[in-house]
C-alpha positions in Angstrom: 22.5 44.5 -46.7 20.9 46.3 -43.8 18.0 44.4 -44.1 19.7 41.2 -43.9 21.3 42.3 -41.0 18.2 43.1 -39.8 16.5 39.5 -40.9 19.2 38.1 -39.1 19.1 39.7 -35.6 15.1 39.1 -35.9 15.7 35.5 -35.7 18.7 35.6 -33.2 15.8 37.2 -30.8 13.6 34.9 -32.2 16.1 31.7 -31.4 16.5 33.3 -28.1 13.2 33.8 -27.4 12.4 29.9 -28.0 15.3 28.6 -26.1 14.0 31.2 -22.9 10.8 29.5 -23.0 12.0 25.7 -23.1 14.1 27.0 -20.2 11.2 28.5 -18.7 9.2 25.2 -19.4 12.2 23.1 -17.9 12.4 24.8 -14.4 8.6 24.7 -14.2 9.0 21.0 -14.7 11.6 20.3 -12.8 10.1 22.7 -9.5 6.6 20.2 -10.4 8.6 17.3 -9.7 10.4 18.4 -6.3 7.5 19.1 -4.9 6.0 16.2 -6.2 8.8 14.3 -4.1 8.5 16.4 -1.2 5.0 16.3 -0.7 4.8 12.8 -1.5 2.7 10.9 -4.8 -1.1 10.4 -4.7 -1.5 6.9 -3.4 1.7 6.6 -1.2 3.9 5.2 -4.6 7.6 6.6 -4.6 9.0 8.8 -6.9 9.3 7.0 -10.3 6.4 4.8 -10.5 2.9 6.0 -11.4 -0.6 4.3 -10.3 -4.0 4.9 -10.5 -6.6 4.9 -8.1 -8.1 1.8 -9.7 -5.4 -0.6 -8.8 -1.7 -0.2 -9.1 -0.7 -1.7 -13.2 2.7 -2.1 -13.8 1.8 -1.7 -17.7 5.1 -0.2 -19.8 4.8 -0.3 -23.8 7.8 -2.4 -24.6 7.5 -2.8 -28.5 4.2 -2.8 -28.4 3.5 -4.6 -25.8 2.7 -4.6 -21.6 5.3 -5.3 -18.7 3.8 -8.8 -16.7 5.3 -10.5 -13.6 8.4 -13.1 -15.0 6.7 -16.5 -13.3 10.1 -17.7 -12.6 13.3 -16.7 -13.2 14.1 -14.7 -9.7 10.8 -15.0 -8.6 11.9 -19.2 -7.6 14.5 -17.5 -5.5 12.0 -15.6 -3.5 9.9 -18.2 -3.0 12.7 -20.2 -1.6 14.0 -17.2 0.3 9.9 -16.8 1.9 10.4 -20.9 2.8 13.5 -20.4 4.7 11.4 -17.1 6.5 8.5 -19.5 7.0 10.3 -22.7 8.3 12.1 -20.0 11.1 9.6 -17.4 12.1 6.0 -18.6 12.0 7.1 -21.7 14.4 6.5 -19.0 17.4 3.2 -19.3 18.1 2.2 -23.0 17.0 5.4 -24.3 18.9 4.9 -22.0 22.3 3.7 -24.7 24.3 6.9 -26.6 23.0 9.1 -24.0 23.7 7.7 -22.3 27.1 5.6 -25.2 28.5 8.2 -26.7 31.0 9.6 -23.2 32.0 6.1 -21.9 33.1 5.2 -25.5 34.4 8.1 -24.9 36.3 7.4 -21.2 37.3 3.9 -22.1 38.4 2.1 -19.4 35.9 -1.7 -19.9 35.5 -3.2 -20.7 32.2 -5.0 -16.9 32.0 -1.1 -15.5 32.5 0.2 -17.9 29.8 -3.0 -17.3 27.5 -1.9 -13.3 27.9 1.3 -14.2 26.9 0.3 -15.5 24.0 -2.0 -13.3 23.2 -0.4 -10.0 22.7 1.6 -11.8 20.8 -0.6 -12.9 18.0 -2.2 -9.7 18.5 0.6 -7.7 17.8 1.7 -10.0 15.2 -1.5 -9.2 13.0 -2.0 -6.2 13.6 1.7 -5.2 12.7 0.5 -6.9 9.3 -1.6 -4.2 8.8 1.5 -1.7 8.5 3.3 -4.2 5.9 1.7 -2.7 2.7 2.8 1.4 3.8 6.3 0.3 5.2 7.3 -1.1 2.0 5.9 1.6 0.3 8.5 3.7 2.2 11.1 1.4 2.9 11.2 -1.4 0.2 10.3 -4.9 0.6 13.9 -6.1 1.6 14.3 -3.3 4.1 10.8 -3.9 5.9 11.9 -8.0 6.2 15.3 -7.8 6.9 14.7 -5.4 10.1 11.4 -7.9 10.9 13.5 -10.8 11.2 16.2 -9.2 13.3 13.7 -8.3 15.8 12.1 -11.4 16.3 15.8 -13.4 16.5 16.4 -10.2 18.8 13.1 -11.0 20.9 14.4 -14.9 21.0 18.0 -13.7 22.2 16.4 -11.4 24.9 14.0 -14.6 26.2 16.8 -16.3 26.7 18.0 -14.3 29.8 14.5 -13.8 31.4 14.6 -13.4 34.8 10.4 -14.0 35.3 7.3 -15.3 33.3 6.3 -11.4 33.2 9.3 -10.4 30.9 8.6 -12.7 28.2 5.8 -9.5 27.7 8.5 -7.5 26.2 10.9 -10.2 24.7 8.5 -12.6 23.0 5.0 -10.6 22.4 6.4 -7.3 21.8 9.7 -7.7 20.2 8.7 -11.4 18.4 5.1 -9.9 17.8 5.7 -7.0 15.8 9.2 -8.8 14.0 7.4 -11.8 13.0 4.4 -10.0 11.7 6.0 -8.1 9.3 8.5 -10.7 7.9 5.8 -13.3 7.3 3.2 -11.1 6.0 5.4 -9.9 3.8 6.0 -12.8 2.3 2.5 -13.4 1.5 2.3 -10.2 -0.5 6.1 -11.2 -2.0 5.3 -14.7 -3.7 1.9 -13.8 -5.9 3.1 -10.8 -7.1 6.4 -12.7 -9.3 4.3 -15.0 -10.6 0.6 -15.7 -13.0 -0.1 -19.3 -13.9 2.3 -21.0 -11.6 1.8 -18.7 -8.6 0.1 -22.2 -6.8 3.4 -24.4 -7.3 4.9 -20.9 -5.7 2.9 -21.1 -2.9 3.7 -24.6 -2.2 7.2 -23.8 -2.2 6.2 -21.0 0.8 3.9 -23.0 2.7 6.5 -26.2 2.5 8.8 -24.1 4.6 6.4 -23.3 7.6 5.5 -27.4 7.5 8.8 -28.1 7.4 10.0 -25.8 10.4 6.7 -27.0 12.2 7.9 -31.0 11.4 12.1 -30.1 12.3 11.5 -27.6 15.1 9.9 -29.7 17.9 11.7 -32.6 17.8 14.9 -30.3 17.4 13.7 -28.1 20.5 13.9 -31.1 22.9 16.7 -31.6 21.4 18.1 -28.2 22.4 16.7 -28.4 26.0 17.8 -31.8 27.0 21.3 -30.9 25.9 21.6 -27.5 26.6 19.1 -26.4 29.3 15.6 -24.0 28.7 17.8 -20.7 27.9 20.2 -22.4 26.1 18.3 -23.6 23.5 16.1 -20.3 23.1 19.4 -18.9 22.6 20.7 -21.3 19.6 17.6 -21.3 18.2 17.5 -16.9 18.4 20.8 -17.8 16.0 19.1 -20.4 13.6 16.4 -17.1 13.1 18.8 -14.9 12.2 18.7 -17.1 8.5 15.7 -15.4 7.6 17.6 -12.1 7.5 19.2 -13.4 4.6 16.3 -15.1 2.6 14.4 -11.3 2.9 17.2 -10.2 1.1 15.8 -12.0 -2.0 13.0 -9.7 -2.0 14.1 -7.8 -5.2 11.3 -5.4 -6.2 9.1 -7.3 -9.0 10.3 -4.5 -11.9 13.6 -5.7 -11.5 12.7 -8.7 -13.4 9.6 -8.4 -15.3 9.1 -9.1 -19.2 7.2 -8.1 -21.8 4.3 -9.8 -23.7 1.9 -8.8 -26.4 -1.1 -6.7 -25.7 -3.9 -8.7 -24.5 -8.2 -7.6 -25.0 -9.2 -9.4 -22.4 -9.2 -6.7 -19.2 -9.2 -10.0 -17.1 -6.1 -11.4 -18.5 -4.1 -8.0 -18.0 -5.1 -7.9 -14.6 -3.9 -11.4 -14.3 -0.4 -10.9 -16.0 -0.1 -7.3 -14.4 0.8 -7.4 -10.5 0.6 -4.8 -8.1 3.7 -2.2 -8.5 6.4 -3.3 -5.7 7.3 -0.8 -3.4 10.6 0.6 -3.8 13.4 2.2 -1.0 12.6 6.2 -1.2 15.1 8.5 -0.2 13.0 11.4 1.2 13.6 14.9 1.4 13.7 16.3 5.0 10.1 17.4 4.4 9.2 14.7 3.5 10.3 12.3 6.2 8.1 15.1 8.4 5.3 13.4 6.5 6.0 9.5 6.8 3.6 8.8 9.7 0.8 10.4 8.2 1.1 8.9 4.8 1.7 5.8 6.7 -1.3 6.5 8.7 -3.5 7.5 5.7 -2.3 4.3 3.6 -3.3 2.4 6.8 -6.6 3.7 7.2 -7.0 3.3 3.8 -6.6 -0.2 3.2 -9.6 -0.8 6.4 -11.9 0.8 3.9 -12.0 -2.6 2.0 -14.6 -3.6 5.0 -16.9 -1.4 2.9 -17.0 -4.8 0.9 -19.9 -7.7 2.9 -17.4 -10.3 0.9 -13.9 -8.8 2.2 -16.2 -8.7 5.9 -17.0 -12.4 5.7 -13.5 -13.5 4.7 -11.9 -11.3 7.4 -14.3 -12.2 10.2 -14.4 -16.2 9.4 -10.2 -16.2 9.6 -10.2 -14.5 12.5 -12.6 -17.1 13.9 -10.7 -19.8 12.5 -7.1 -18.6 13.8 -8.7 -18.7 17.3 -9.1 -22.4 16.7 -5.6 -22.8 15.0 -3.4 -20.7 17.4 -4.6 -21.3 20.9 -5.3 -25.2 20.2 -1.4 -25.8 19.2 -0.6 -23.9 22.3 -2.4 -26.1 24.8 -2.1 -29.4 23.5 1.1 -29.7 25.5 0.1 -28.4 28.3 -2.9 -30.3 28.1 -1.0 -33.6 27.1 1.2 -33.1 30.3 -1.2 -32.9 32.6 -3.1 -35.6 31.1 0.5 -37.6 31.6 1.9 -37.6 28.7 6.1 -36.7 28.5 7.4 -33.6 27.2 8.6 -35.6 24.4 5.0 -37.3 23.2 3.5 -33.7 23.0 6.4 -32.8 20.9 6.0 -35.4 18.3 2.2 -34.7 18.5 3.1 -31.1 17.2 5.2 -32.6 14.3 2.6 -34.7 13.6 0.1 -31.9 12.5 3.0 -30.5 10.7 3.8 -33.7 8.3 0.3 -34.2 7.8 0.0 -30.3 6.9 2.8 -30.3 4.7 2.1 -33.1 2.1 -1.9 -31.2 2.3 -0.3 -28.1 1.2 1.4 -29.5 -1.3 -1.0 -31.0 -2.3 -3.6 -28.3 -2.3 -1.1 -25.9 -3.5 -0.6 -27.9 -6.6 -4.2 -28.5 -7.4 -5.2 -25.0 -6.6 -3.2 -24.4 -10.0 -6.2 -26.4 -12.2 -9.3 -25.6 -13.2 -11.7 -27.7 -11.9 -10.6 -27.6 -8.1 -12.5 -24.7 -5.8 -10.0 -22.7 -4.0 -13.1 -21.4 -1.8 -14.4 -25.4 -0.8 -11.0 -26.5 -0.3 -10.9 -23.8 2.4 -13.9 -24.3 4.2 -13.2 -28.0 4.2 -10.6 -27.5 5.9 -11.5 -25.1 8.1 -14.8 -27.9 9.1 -11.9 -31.0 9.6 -10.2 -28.3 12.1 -13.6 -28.1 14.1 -14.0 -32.1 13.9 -10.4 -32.6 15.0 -11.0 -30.2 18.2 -13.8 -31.4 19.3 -12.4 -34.9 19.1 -9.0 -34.1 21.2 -9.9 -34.4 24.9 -11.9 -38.1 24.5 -9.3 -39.9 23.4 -6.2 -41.2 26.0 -4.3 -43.5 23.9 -0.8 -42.2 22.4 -1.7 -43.6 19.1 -5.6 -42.4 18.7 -4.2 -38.9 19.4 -1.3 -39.1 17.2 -3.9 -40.2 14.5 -6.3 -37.3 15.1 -3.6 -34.5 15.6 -2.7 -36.0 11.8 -6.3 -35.2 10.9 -6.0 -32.0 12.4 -2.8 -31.0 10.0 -5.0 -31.9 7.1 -7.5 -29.9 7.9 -5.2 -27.0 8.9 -2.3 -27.2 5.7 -5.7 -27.2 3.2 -6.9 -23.9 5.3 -3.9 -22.0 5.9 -2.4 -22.8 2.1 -5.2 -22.2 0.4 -6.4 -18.6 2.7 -4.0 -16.4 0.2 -5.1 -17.7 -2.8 -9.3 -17.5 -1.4 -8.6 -13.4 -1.3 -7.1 -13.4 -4.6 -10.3 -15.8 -5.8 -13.2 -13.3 -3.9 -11.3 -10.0 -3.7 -9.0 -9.7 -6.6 -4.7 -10.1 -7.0 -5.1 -6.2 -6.6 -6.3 -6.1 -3.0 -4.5 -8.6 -1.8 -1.9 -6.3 -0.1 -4.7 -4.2 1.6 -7.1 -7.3 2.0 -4.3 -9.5 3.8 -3.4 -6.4 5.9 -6.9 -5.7 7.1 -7.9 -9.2 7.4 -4.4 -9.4 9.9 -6.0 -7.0 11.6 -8.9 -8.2 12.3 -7.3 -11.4 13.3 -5.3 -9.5 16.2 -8.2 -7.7 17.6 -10.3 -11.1 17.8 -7.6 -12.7 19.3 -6.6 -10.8 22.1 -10.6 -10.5 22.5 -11.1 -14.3 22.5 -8.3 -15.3 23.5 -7.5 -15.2 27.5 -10.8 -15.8 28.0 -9.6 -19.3 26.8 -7.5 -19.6 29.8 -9.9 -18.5 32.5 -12.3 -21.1 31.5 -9.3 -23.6 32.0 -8.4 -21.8 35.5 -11.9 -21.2 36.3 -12.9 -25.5 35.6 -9.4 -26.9 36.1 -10.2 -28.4 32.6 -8.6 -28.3 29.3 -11.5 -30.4 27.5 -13.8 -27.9 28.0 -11.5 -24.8 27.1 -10.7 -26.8 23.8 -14.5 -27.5 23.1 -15.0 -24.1 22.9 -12.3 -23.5 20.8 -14.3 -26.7 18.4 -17.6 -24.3 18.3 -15.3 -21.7 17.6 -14.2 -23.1 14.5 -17.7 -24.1 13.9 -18.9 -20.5 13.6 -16.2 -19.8 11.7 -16.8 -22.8 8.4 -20.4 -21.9 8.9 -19.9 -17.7 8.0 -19.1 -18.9 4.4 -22.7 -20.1 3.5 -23.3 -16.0 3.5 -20.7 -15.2 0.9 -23.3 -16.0 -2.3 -25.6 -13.4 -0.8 -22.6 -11.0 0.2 -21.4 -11.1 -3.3 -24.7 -10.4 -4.6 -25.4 -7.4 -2.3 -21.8 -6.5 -3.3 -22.6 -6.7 -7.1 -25.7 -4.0 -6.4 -24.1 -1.0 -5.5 -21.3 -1.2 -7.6 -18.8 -2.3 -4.5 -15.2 -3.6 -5.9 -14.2 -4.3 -2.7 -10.7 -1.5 -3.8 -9.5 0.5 -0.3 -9.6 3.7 -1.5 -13.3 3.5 -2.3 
């Protein structure tokens, strides 16, 4: 009997023993993952989703099988809700001539003061772009877009009361620069990661709503001034922004929604089906939040290491080119057409008529970017060549209906270069780097812009001509559909040393 006693308190120790160590082993894990949350994860991805430093998978066995984006279901709703952003926000800077041009007419500014306007603008609007990716990762996608679109309807309420030309610094470049950046960028990293084979009739959907605004908003902006004065219609139309408040809202994190399929062999299909894990809201520790501008910073700098890549250089450099072209020809062709003559009215419908010209291109484009046999990459650089022809074209013509007819050329050229530009990074670069590509290549956009662009005024001020300040802007776009006959030797010299083109290389 005493040694069954003694058996028995052998295994009570034992017992004890084991359930000391699985304690033990529980605290160790569970100090492992504080840390891990205080300190932050590798590769700026919040607490509860893991990555790898080859590209983000969202890959879950389910049954057997891998986690891939829904290409529907919730993802329609975002698209509609990045339409709504892209029909209110975007209209900024193609429709500042429309919106500004009697005001500073009327104020007397010169074309380098209105050029500098515009061009902090633009410049902080890209290079805010560059900040999407790590804000998310902090913040969420919803959170990021909703506080975007309140501060460029904020920057539009705040015009409204200018007192000089000088303020719209603060209300329309700073405040609309850095607001509008990060809502519309956003949305371009939103729409491609809910969806595989139809992601092209997605991206119609997307770039039907900044056609749309572009068609509507001129025509409604006269509108708005004829009946209610300059400040009175940047004021309503500060209240028609605040919609896109709402449509980021939709912006539910792709997990949310995502189904399973079975297990593919091809690695190109699972990269296909798999998109890049959507940020989610963190709620950081107190050390942690000590650490949110240099993660931020770090993720930042990161993602500029994709210029390690000749083919992410090429794409990056020819844009920028190109959005010289598209941004600062929209903005003088009404003050060029009323100094020419033409009414306030007749440069507004010339505006539209880029935009109903762009919009059945996108769709159009968009649609056929979807099938096998069209080129994403020509498709692009054609447009980007009808832009040039278009510009160059402009200032020779003095008939209302010749340049109503050309400014139609000009949207064709421009909806099959701007709808197509996503889906080009995604075609040379890879759906993985789109986030860091589209960032950087923002970026790059801002810094050429402010670079290039006032100089675009003081050629006007210095020759009292807009035909030769929008010639330049033609060569401009020249240089820029010319870049892409390097990109079969970039890929090559790419393809010898190994270079995926990833930012954390």
């Amino acid at each position: 009997m005493t040694r069954n006693v003694k058996v028995s308190m052998a295994a009570e120790d034992d017992e004890k023993r084991c359930q000391s160590e699985v304690s033990s082993h529980e605290e160790i894990e569970l100090e492992q993952r504080r840390l891990s949350v205080e300190e932050g994860r590798e590769n700026d991805v919040p607490a509860g989703h893991e990555a790898t430093r080859g590209g983000n998978k969202a890959e879950d066995d389910v049954g057997g099988g891998q986690m891939e984006a829904p290409d529907g279901g919730w993802g329609w709703v975002a698209a509609f809700g990045s339409a709504v952003i892209m029909m209110l926000i975007p209209v900024m800077g193609p429709c500042f001539g429309i919106l500004f041009s009697q005001y500073l007419l009327r104020e007397g500014t010169t074309s380098t003061l209105n050029s500098w306007i515009f061009g902090i603008q633009t410049f902080l609007w890209n290079v805010t772009s560059l900040l999407v990716r790590p804000l998310s990762q902090e913040f969420g996608w919803r959170a990021v877009g909703v506080i975007g679109a309140f501060m460029a309807s904020l920057g539009f309420t705040i015009t409204s009361f200018t007192p000089s030309p000088e303020f719209l610094f603060f209300s329309y470049s700073v405040l609309g620069g850095i607001g509008g950046g990060m809502v519309s960028c956003l949305c371009f990293i939103v729409v491609p990661s809910y969806f595989t084979r139809r992601r092209g009739r997605a991206h119609a959907i997307m770039m039907g709503g900044v056609s749309t605004g572009q068609i509507a908003v001129p025509p409604l902006t006269r509108f708005l001034q004829d009946t209610f004065g300059d400040r009175g219609a940047t004021l309503v139309f500060s209240g028609l922004m605040l919609h896109a408040c709402v449509a980021a809202a939709t912006f539910h994190p792709v997990e949310w929604h995502m189904k399973a399929r079975p297990v593919k062999d091809s690695q190109h299909e699972k990269d296909e089906a798999s998109p890049p894990i959507s940020p989610q809201a963190n709620t950081p520790t107190k050390s942690s939040k000590s650490l949110l501008f240099v993660r931020v910073a770090k993720s930042t700098l990161s993602d500029l290491g994709i210029l390690r890549s000749r083919r992410a250089c090429i794409v990056c450099v020819s844009n920028a080119l190109a959005c010289v072209n598209l941004l600062y020809f929209l903005m003088m062709v009404p003050f060029a057409m009323q100094d020419a003559g033409f009414s306030p009215d007749v440069s507004a419908w010339s505006i539209s008529a880029v935009a109903v010209a762009s919009f059945f291109t996108r769709l159009f484009c968009s649609v056929l970017s979807d099938r096998s046999f069209f080129s994403v990459r020509a498709g692009c650089v054609a447009g980007c060549g009808i832009m040039a022809v278009s510009t160059a074209i402009f200032p020779l013509l003095k008939s209302t209906g010749w340049l109503m007819a050309n400014m139609g050329l000009y949207g064709i050229g421009y909806g099959a270069y701007i709808s197509l530009y996503s889906l080009v990074i995604i075609d040379v670069m890879g759906l993985q780097r789109l986030a860091p590509m589209f960032g950087t290549s923002a970026f790059i956009n801002g810094i050429t812009l402010v670079i290039m662009g006032p100089p675009i005024g003081m050629i006007r001020d210095a020759t009292q001509s807009y035909a030769i300040s929008i010639w330049v802007l033609a060569g401009i776009s020249v240089c820029a559909t010319l870049m892409w006959t390097l990109m079969g030797e970039a890929i090559k010299y790419d393809k010898q040393r190994g270079e995926e083109g990833r930012p954390d290389l």
